[in-house]
DRENPA-411933 format. One line per 2 residues: number of its first residue (from 1); for each residue x negated, z, y of N, C-alpha, C. Coordinates in steps of 0.05 Angstrom, whole numbers. Each point is the difference from the previous one (the first is absolute). Layout:
<pts>
NUM> X:Z:Y:X:Z:Y:X:Z:Y ~ ... $
</pts>
This chain:
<pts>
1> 356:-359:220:4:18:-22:-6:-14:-26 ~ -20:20:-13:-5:-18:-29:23:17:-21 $
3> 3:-12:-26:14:25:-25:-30:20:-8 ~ 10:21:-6:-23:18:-20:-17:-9:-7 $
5> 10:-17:-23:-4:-5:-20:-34:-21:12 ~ -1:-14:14:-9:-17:14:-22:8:20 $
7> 7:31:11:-21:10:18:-34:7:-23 ~ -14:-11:20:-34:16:-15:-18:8:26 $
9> -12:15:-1:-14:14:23:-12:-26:7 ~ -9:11:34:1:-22:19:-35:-12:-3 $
11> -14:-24:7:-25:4:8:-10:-8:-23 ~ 15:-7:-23:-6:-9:-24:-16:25:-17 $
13> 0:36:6:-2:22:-13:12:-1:-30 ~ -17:16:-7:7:9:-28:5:26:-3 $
15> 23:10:-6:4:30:4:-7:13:-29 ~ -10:20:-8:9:10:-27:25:-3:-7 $
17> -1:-2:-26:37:10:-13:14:23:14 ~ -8:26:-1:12:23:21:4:-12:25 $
19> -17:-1:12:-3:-2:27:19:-28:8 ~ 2:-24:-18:25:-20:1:25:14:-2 $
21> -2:17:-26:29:2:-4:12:33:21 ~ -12:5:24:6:29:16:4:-24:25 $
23> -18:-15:7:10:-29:25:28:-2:-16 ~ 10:-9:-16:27:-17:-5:23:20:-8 $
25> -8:26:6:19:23:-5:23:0:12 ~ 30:-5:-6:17:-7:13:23:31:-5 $
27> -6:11:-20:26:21:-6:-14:21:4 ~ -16:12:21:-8:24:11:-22:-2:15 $
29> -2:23:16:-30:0:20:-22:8:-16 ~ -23:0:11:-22:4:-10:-20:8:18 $
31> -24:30:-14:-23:3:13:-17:-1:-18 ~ -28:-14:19:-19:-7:-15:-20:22:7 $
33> -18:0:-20:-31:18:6:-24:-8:-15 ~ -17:-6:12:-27:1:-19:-19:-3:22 $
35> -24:-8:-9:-26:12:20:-14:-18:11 ~ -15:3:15:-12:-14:21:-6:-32:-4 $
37> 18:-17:13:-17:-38:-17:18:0:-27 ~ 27:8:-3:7:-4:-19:26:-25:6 $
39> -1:2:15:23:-28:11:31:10:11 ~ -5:26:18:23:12:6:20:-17:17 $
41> -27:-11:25:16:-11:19:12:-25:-8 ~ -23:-8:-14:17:-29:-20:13:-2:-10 $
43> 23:18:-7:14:11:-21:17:-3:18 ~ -9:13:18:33:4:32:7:-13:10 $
45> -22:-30:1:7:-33:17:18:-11:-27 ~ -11:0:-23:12:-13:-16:31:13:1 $
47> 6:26:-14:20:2:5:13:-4:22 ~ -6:0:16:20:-9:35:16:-33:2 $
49> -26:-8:-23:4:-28:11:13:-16:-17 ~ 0:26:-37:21:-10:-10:27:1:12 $
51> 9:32:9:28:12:17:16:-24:13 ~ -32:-15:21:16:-21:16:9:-17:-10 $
53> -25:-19:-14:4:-20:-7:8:-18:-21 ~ 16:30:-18:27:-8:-20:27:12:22 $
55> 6:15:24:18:11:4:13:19:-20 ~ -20:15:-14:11:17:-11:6:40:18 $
57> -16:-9:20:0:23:19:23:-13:19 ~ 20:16:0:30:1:17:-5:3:25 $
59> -14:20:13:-11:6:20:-35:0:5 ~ -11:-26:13:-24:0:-2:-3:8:18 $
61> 2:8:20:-4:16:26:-8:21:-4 ~ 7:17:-26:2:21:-10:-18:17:-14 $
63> -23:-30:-8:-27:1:-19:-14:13:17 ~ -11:25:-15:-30:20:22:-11:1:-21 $
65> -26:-17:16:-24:14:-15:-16:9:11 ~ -20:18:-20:-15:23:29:-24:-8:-9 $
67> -25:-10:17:-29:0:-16:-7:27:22 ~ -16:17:-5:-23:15:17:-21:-3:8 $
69> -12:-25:-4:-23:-5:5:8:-35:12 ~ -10:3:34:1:-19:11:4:-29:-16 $
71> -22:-7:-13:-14:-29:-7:16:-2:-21 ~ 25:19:-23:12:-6:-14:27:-3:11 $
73> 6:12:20:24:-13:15:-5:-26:12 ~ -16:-8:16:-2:-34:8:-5:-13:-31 $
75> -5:-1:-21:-9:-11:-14:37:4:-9 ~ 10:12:-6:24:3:-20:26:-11:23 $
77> -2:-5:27:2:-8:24:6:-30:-1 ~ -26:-10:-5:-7:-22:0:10:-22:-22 $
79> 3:18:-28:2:-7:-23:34:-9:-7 ~ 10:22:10:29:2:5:11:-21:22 $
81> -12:-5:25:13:-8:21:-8:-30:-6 ~ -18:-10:-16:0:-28:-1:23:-16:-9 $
83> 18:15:-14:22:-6:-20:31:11:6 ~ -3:13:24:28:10:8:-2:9:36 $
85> 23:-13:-1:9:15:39:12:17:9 ~ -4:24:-27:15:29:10:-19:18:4 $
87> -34:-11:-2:-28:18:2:1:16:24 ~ 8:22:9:-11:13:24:-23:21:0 $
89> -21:3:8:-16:24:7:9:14:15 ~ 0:18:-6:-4:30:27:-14:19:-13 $
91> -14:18:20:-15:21:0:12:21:8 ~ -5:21:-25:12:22:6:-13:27:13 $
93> -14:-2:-17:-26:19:11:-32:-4:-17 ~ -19:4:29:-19:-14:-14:-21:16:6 $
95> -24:7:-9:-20:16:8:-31:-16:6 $
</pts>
């Protein structure tokens, strides 16, 4: 466990100002939107991996995130599970 104060996105990334300060959001949930290649899924590893790896998420078991497109779930998968041992996949339904 790191403090807050101390976490910075993983991989040596540079997030925008928004996009840092919605990762380190601690006093409410949040949904994101914007368009195609805009850094959604990146947005969703980062935040996960803040959750964990300040322990600010009480229940990490608890963290869902949904990609819909295959190659952004292994990638946000991947991104996440390098840094914590609560990563599970499952498939819910797939076409």
């Amino acid at each position: 466990m790191i403090p807050i104060a101390r976490w910075a996105p993983s991989d040596g990334l540079v997030l925008e100002p928004n996009a840092l300060d919605a990762a380190k959001e601690t006093a409410r949930n949040l949904a994101l939107t914007a368009g195609p290649g805009a850094g959604k899924t990146e947005m969703l590893a980062q935040r996960a991996d803040f959750l964990l790896r300040t322990a600010t998420c009480r229940y990490p078991r608890r963290i869902l995130a949904i990609s819909f497109k295959i190659d952004a779930a292994q990638n946000l998968r991947a991104r996440v599970g390098v840094t914590s041992r609560f990563v599970r996949q499952t498939t819910i339904w797939r076409t």
